[in-house]
C-alpha positions as CSV (number, residue, x, y, z in Angstrom):
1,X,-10.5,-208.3,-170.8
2,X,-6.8,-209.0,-171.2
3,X,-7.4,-210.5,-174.1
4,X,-8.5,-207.1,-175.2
5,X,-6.0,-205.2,-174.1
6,X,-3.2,-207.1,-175.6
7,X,-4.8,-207.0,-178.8
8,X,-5.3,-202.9,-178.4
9,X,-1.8,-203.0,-177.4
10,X,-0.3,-205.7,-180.1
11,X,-2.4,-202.8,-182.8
12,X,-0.6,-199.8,-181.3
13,X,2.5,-201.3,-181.4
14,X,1.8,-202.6,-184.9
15,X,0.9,-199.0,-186.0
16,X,3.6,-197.3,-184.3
17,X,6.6,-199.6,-186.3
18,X,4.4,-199.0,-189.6
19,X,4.5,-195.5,-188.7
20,X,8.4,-194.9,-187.8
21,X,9.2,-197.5,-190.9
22,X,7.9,-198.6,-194.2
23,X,5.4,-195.3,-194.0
24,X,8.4,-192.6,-193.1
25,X,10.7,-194.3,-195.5
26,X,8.0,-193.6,-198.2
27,X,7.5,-189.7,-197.0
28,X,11.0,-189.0,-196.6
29,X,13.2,-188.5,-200.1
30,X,16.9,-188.1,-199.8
31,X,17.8,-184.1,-199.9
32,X,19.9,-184.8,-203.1
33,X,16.9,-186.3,-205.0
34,X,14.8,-183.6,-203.4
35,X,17.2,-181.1,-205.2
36,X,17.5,-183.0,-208.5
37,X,13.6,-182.5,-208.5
38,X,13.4,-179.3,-207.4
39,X,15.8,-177.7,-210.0
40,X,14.2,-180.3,-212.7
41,X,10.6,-178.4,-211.9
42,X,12.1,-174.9,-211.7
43,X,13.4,-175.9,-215.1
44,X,10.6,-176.9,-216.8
45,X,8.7,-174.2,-215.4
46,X,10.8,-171.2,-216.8
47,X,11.3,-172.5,-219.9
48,X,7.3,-172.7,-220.1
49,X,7.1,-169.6,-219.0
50,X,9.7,-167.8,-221.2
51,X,8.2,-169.1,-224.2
52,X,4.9,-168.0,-223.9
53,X,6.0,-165.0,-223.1
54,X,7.8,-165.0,-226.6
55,X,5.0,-165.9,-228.5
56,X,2.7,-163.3,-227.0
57,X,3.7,-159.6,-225.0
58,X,6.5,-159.7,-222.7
59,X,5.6,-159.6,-219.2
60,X,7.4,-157.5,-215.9
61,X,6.7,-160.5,-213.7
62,X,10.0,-162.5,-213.6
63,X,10.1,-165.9,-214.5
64,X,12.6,-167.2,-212.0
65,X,10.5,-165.3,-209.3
66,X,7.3,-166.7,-210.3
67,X,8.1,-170.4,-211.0
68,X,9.8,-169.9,-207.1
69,X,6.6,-168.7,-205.5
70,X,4.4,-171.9,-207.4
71,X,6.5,-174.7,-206.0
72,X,7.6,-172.7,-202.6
73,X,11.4,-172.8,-203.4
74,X,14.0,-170.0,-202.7
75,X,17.4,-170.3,-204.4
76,X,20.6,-170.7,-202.0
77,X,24.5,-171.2,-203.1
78,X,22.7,-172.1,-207.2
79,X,20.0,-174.7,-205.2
80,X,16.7,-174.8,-205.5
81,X,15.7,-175.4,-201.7
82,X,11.9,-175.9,-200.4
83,X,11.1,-172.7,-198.0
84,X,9.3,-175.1,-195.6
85,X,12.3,-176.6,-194.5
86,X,14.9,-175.3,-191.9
87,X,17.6,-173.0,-193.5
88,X,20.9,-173.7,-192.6
């Protein structure tokens, strides 16, 4: 029985330093490489968009606008932030 609950306890513990460490390390990226990407997908997206809108009609919808609303960015002080984080 102790036995038991040592070893429940020795996995929770084992989970929880997983958890708080090698795992968050992985999910969290550093908010300048987070803007480097941003601005490097907002990139690539308008220039896709701008040029196939020159080989065929030109369109109302903006460019800047649209490629924002795909990847969830708004634009503050010329950086490409992600709208699910806290504004500051």
């Amino acid at each position: 029985m102790i036995r038991d609950v040592l070893g429940y306890a020795g996995f929770a513990v084992f989970g929880w330093w997983l958890w708080t460490g090698p795992v968050h390390d992985i999910r969290h990226v550093p908010q300048d490489e987070a803007l480097r990407f941003n601005a490097q997908n907002m990139a690539r997206c308008m220039e896709s968009r701008e040029f196939a809108s020159s080989l065929t009609a030109p369109t109302r919808a903006d460019p800047q606008r649209a490629c924002a609303r795909k990847y969830g960015l708004y634009q503050s002080e010329g950086r490409w932030l992600a709208a699910n984080l806290p504004r500051d």
